[in-house]
C-alpha positions in Angstrom: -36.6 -8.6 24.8 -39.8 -10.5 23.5 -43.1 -9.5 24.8 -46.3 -10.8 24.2 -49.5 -8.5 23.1 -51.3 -9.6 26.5 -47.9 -8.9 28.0 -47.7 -5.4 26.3 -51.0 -4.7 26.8 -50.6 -5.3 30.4 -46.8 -3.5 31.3 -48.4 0.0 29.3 -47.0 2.5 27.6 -45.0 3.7 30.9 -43.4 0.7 32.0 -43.0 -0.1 28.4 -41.0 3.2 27.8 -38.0 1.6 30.4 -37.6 -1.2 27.6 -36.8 1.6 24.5 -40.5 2.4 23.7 -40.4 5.9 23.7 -43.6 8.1 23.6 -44.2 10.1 20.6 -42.4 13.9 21.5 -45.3 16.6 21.9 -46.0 18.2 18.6 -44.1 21.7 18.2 -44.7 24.4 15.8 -41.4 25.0 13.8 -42.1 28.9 13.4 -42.5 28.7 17.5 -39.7 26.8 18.5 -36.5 27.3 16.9 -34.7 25.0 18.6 -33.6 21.8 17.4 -36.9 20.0 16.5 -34.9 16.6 16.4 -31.2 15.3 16.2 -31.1 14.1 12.4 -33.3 15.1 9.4 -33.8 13.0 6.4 -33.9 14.8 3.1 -37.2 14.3 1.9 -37.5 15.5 -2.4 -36.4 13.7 -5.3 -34.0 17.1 -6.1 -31.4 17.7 -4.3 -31.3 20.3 -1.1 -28.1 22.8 -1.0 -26.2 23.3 2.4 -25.0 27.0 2.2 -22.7 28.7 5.0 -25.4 30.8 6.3 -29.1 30.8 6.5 -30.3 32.2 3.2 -30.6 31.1 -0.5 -28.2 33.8 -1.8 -25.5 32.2 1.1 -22.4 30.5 -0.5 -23.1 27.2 -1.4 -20.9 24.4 0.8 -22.5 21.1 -0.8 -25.4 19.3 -2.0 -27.8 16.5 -0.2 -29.8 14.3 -1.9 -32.9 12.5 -1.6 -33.1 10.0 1.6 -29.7 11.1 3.1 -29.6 11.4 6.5 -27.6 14.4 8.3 -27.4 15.5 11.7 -29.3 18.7 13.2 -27.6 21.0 15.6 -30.5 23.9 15.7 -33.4 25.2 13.9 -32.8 29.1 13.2 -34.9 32.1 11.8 -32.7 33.1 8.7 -33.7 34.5 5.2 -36.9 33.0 4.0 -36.5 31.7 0.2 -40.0 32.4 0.5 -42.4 34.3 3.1 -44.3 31.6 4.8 -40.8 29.5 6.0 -37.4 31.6 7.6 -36.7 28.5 9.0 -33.1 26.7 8.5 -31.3 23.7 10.5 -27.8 23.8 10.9 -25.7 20.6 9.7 -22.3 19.7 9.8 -20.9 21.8 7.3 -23.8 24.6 7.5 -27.2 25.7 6.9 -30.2 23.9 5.1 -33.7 25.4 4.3 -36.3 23.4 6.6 -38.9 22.8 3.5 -38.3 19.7 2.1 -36.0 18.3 4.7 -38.0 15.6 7.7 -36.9 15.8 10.9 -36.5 12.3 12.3 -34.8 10.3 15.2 -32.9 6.8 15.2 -35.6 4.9 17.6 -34.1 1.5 17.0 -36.2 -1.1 19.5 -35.0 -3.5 21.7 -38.1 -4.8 23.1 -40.3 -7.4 20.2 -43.5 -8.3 20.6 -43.7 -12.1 19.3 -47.3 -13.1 19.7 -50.2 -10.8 18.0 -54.1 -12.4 17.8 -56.6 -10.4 15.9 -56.7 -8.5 14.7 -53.2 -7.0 15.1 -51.7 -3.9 16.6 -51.0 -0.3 15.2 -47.0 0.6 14.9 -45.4 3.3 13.8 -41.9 3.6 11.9 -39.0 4.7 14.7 -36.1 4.9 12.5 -35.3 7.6 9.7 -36.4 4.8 7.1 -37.2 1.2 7.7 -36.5 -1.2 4.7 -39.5 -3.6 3.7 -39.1 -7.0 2.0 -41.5 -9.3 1.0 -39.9 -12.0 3.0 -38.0 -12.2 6.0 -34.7 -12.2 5.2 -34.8 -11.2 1.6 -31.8 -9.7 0.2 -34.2 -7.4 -1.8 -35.6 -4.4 -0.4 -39.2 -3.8 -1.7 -39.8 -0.2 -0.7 -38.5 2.4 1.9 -41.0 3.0 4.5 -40.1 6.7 6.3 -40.5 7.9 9.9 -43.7 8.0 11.8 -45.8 6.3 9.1 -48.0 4.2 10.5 -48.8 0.3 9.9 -50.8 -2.5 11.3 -48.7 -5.4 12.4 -50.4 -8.8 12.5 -47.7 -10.9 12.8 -43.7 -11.5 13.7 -41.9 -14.3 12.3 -38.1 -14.8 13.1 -35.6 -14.5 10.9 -32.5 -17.4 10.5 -30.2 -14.9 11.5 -32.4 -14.8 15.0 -33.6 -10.9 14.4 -37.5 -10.9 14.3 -39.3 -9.3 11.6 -43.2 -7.7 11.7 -45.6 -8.2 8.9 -47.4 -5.5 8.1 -51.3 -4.8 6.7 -53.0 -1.9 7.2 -50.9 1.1 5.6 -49.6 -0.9 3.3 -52.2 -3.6 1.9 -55.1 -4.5 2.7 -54.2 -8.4 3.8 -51.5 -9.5 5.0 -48.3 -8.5 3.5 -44.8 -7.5 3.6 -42.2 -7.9 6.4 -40.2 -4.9 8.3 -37.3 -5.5 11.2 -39.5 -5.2 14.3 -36.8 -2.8 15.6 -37.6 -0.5 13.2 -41.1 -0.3 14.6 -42.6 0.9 17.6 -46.4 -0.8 18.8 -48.4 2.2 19.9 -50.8 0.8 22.6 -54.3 2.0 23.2 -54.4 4.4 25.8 -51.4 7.0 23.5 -55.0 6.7 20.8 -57.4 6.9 23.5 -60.0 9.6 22.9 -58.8 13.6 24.3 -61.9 15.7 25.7 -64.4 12.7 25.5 -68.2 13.9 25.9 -67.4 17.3 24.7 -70.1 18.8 22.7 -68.9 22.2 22.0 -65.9 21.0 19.8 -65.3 22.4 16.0 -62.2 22.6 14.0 -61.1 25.6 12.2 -59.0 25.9 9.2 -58.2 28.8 7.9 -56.6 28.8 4.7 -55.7 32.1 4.4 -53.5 32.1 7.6 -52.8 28.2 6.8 -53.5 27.6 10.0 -55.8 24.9 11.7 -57.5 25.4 15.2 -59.1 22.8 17.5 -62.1 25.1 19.7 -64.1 23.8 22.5 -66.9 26.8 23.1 -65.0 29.5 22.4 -61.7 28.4 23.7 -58.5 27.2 21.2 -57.3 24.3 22.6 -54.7 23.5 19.8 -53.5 25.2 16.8 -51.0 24.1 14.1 -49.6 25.3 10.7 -50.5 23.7 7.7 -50.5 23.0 3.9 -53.5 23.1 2.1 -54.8 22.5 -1.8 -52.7 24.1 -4.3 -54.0 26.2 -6.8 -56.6 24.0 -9.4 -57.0 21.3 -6.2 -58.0 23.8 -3.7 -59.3 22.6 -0.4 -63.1 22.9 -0.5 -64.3 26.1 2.0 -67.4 25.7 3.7 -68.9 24.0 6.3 -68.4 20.2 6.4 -68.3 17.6 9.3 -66.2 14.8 10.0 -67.6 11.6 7.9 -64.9 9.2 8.5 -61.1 8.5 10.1 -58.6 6.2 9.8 -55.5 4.9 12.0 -53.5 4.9 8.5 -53.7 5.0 4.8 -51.9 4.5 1.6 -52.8 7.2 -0.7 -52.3 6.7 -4.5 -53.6 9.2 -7.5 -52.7 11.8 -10.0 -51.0 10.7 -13.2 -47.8 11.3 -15.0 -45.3 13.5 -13.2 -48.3 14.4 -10.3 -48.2 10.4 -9.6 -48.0 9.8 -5.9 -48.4 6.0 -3.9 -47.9 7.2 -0.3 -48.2 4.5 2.2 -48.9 4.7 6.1 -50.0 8.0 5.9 -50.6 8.7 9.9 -54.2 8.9 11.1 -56.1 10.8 8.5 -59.5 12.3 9.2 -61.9 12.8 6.3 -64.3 15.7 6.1 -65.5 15.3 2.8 -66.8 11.8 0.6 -64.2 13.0 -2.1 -61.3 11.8 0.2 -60.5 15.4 1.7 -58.7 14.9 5.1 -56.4 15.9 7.5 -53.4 14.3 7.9 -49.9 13.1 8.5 -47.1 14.0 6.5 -43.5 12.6 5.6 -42.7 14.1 1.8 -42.1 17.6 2.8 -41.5 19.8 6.0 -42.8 23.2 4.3 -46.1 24.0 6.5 -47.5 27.4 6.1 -48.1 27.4 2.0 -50.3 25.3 -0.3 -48.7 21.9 -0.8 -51.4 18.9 -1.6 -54.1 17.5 -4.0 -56.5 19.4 -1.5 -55.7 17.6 1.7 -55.0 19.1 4.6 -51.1 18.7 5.2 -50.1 18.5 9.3 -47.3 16.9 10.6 -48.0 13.1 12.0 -47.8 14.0 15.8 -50.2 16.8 15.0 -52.4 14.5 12.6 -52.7 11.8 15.6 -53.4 14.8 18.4 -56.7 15.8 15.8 -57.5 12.1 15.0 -58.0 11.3 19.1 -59.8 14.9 19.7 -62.1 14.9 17.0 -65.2 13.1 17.3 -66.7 10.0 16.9 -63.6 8.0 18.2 -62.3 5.2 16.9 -61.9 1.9 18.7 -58.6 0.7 18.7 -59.4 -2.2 16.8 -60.7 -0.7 13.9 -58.9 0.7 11.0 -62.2 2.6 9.7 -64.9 4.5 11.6 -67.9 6.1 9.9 -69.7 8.9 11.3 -73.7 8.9 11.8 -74.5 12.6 10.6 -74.6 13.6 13.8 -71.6 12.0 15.3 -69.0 14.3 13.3 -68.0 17.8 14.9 -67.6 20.4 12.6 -65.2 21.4 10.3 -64.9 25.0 8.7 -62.8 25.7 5.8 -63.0 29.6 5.6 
């Protein structure tokens, strides 16, 4: 089905999720529901991941998965933990396989493509385990892989000459326009799923307790939301003190390190900055391992928790801008204790 922005602007998210839109699921702790957290997981390390025939590292070993396979996920079970902070295993087809470095992810695929944008775009978010990105429409080439619920600015859809429609993307990827994605592989997020949660609140702050690895949203005294996370490893340590938000983003590509510690990240989903040294809080896709030291000093969430913090904590940021800077005032506080 084609749709225009005014068009999609106008149905909303609700009537929009008739016409295979569906909502982001509610963000849920791994270590607090053991359930199945979705029906496929994509394996998410360059070194392969071992599926063993029950749910411990010493179990006998069935077969090996490797980087970017996709396998089904029957449940989520507490089993032995190859290390304290993570019991946590899936079972596949043929077994069991540790929850660290494996993503959970759905098959989204969209029927419903929005053919006419005007500026200065609208924010989207990946829907399929990975979407493939060319520099053309139609290229027999694929660029780069772009994983689940990484988050993009479309400005534009072009149609392909086999008739499928293709986005082009900006934000998250460059910073003009750029490279093309199917636009079934994307879902358009509109404005009110980014709209601002407790606005006018004065009594928020955000905890993070590295410790625990746990992060806490408070208004007064109250903890309205709470999620695992993964901090600064040892030598990158995330920075303890008080600090306030400075700036946020709807997405980001994050490059740095050198050597073997080289990362290029893009559409990280809806980081929010707390330090001018690039510290934030964010979205993550390269590893599923919350509840132990992971990053260069950010502060590792997953992307439905990223976007819950990035519309709670204040300023907001107008749907049409991919960067909002605090006035000193503006920012509620973070604590890293």
């Amino acid at each position: 089905m084609k749709v225009s922005r005014r068009e999609f602007l106008q149905l909303g998210a609700a009537a929009l999720a008739g016409l295979s839109l569906p909502r982001i699921p509610p963000f849920v702790d791994p270590l607090v529901n053991q359930t199945r957290p979705a029906s496929l997981a994509r394996i998410a390390t360059w070194w392969r991941q071992a599926v063993r025939k029950q749910p411990s590292p010493t179990g006998e070993w069935v077969e090996w998965k490797v980087r970017d396979e996709v396998i089904p996920i029957y449940a989520a079970v507490v089993g032995e933990a190859p290390w304290p902070s993570n019991p946590i295993w899936y079972q596949t087809e043929r077994g069991f396989i540790h929850s660290g470095y494996v993503q959970p992810v759905e098959n989204w695929p969209q029927e419903a493509v929005i053919t006419e944008f005007s500026p200065p775009g609208m924010w989207a978010q990946v829907t399929v385990p990975i979407a493939e990105m060319r520099w053309r429409p139609d290229s027999p080439s694929v660029a780069r892989k772009l994983y689940y619920e990484t988050v993009y600015r479309v400005v534009g859809a072009v149609q392909g000459e086999d008739g499928r429609w293709w986005y082009q993307l900006k934000e998250g990827f460059a910073y003009s326009p750029g490279p093309y994605v199917l636009a079934s592989s994307l879902r358009c997020i509109p404005a009110n799923e980014l709209a601002p949660i407790s606005p006018g609140r004065t009594d928020k702050r955000l905890e993070i307790n590295l410790a625990e690895q746990i992060l806490t949203c408070y208004e007064g005294e109250a903890a309205v939301f709470s999620t695992r996370i993964s901090s600064g490893v040892r030598g990158l340590v995330t920075p303890r003190g008080e600090h306030r938000v400075l700036y946020k983003r709807h997405t980001q590509r994050m490059i740095g390190g050198e050597g073997d510690d080289y990362y290029d990240l893009p559409g990280v989903a809806f980081p929010t900055y707390f330090t001018w040294s690039g510290v934030a809080i964010h979205g993550t896709y390269w590893h599923n391992d919350y509840g132990r030291p992971h990053s260069h000093g950010c502060v590792n969430v997953t992307s439905q928790a990223a976007q819950w913090i990035f519309r709670w904590a204040d300023p907001p940021v107008p749907y049409s801008e991919h960067t909002l800077r605090s006035a000193p005032e503006e920012g509620i506080a973070v604590v890293v204790i």
